[in-house]
N, C-alpha and C positions, 0 to 999 in steps of 0.2 A: 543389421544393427550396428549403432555406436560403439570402439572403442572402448569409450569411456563413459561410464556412467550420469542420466542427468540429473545434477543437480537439484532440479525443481521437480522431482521424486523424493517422499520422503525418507524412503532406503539412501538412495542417491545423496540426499543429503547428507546422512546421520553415518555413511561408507564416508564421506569425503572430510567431513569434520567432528563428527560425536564419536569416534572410537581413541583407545590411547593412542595409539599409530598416529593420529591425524592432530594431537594435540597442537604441536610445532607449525601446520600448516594453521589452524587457528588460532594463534598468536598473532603469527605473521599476519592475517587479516584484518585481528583487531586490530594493533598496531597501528596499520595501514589506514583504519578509519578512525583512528583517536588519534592520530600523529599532530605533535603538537600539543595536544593537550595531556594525554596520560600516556606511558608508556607500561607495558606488561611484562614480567620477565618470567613470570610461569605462572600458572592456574590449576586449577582442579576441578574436573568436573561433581557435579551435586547430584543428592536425587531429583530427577526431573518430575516426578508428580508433588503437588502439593498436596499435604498430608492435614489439611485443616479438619476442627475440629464440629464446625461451621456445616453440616450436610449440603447447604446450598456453595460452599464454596470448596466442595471436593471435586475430583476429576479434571482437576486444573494438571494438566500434562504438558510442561514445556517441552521444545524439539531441543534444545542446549540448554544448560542450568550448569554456570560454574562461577568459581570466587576467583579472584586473582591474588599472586601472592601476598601483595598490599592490601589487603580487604575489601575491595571490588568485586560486587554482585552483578555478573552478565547474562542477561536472556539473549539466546541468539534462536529466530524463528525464519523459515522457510514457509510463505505460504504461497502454494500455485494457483489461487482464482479465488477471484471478489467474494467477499459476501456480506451481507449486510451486518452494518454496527462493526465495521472492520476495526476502526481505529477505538471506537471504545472498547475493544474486546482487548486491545496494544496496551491502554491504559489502565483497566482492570489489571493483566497480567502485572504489572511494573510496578503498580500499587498494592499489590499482595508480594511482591518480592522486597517491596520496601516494608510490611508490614511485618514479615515474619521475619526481621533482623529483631523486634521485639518480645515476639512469642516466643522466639528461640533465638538466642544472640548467637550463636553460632554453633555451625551445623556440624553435625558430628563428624563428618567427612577431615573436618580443620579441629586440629589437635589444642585443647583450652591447655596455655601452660599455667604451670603450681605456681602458686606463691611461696617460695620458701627463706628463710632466712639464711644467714652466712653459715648457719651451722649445720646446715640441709633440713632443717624442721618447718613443718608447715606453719603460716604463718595464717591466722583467722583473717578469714574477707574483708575485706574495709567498707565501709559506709559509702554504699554509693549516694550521693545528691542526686535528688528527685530529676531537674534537668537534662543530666549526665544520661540519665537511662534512655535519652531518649535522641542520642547521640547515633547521628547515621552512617554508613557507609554509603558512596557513591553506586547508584545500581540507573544500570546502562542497559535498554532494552532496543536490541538491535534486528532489525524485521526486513528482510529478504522477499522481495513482491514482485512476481508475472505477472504485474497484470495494473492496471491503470486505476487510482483512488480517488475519486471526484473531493474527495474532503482535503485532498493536499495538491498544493499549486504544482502545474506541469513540467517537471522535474525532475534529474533520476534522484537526488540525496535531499530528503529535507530532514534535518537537526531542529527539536525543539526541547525549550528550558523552562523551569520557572522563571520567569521573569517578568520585571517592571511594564507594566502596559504601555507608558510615555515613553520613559528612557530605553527601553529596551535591556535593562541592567539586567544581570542573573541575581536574582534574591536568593535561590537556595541552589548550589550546583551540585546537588547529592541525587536528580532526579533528571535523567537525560534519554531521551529518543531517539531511534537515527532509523530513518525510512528511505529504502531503496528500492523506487521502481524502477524495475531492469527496464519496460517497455522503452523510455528513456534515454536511456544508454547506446549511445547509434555509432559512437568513434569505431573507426575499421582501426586493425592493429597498428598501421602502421601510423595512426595518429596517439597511441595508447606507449605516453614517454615516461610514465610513473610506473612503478610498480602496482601501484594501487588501482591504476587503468588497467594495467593487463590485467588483474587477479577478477577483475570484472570483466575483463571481456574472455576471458577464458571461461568464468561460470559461464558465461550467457551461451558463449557458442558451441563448448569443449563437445556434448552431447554427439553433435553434428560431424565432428571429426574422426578421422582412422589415425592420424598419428598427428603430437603436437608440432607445431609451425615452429618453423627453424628460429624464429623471433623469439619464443619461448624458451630456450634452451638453458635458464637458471635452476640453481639449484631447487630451488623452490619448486619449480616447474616440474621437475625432472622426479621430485615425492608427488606432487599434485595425480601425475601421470601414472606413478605406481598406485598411491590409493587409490582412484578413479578407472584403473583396468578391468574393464568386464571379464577378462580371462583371470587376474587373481583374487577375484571371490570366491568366498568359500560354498560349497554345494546349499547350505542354508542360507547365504545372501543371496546366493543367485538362486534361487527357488522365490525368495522374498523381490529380489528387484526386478522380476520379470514380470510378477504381478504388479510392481507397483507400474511397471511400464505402459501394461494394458490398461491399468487404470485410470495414466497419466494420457492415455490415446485415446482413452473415451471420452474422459474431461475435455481434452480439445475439440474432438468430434461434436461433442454435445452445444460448447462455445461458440464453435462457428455455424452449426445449424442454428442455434440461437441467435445470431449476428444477421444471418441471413434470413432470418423470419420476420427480426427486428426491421433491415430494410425492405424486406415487402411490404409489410404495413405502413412501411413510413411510405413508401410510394403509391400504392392505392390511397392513401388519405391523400398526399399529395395532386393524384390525378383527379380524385373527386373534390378534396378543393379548388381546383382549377376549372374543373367541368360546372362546380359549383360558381364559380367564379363569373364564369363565359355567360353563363345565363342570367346573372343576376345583371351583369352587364348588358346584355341583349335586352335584357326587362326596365332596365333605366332608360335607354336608348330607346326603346320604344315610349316609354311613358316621356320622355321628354320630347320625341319627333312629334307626339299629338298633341303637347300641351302647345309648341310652338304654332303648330296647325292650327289651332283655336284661337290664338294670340294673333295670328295672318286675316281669319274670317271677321273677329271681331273687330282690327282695326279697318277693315274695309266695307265694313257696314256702318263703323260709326262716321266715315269718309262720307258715305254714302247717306247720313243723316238717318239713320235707322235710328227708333229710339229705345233706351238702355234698356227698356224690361226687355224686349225682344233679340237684344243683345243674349241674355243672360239666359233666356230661355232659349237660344238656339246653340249657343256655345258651351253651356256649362258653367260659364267664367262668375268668379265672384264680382259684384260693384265694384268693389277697390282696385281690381287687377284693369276692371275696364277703365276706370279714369285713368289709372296712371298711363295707357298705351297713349 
């Protein structure tokens, strides 16, 4: 067994980044993937089930659910294999994160402060404007993928916005995507010159290592290693991530017997297309070696002054095929 825990387990995941410990290292990551556009300088995690009031929209259980200290609503998911309505299930999620900034403006997690006056007395609510309420925070849904999405182009990162169909403009930037399939991701370390490469090519491969690569040696690196030590779990994570192990080795087990049943079938259709093929070919090839063979008899009877009914009654041939020879 690994070292270090992986990743694309859901224990694995929620040891390396959903506990307080790991908050710092999940900073550092968003950071990493908003660099440039937002920066983070603390967060908090939320409750991760949605609590709707909606029957059909309970059991909504994020893998990460947290704010940022500037009011930043982030889903961060781990999922290890496809399944169907992948990406609308991304978009549901994000549109109920954007929703419940309404039904609850903020989560009890994040302290509402008082309005109070200079003389510390409460001061009555003010009139919100109808518009005002419906004032967003930026919520950033961020999706961690083993596994290849036919609905997004072959890539490891694709970012998507609302925006302008022509221009490409961002209409609202309050509603943001960020999809990573690892499959993708192919740089060896020693092309990996960003911070933001290594912290990905560490997820992807840490799993597979006994100790981290002298390349790795930051600070960063050096927490990543302690969270992620299968020797400092606790007796109830590691009771938890050894199941999820097994059941992250069946999942593969099951993938690649499915892979390889997919190409049997693709090659028996293949080989009976082609067999299908050969004969239908053979069957051309014959019907056209006797059609010429008729076409041989009948110009050497009409040579020979035979006349056309008898043409056609010893060949086959239609009148029209015989005058044009």
């Amino acid at each position: 067994m690994s070292r270090y825990v992986n990743p694309f387990t859901d224990i694995g995941f929620k040891i390396i980044f959903g506990q307080p410990a790991s908050k710092e290292l999940l900073i550092i990551l968003l950071n990493e993937l908003l660099a440039g556009e937002h920066h983070i300088e603390d967060l908090v995690f939320l409750d991760k089930e949605d609590r709707a009031d909606n029957i059909h929209d309970k059991g909504i259980i994020y893998d990460l659910y947290c704010r940022t200290d500037s009011g930043e609503f982030i889903i961060v998911e781990m999922q290890n294999r496809w399944h169907s309505h992948f990406l609308d299930r991304t978009l549901y999620y994000v549109c109920r994160a954007v929703s419940r900034q309404i039904e609850n403006p903020l989560p009890k997690h994040i302290p509402i402060p008082e309005n109070r006056d200079e003389n510390g007395m409460l001061v009555k609510e003010e009139f919100v404007p109808y518009g005002k309420r419906y004032q967003l925070s930026t919520v950033y849904g961020v999706f961690l993928m083993n596994f290849k999405e036919a609905g997004l182009e072959e890539k490891f990162r694709t970012d998507t916005v609302v925006s302008d169909k022509d221009s490409g403009a961002v209409v609202n930037p309050h509603f943001r995507q960020i999809y990573l399939q690892f499959p993708y991701f192919t740089k060896e370390l020693v092309d990996c010159n960003t911070l933001y490469d290594k912290l990905i090519y560490a997820l992807k491969n840490m799993s597979n290592w006994s100790r981290m690569p002298d390349a790795l040696k930051d600070q960063v690196f050096e927490h990543l290693a302690k969270l992620a030590a299968v020797a400092n779990l606790s007796e109830e994570n590691r009771i938890a991530y050894d199941k999820a192990v097994d059941r992250y080795s069946v999942s593969q087990i099951v993938e690649e017997d499915e892979r390889r049943a997919a190409e049997e079938r693709c090659r028996i259709a293949l080989e009976e297309g082609t067999r299908k093929g050969i004969e239908k070919g053979i069957k051309e090839g014959r019907k056209e070696g006797r059609k010429e063979e008729q076409y041989n008899i009948a110009r050497q009877m009409k040579n020979d002054g035979v006349p056309v009914n008898s043409i056609i009654k010893y060949t086959g041939l239609a009148i029209e095929e015989i005058e044009q020879l």
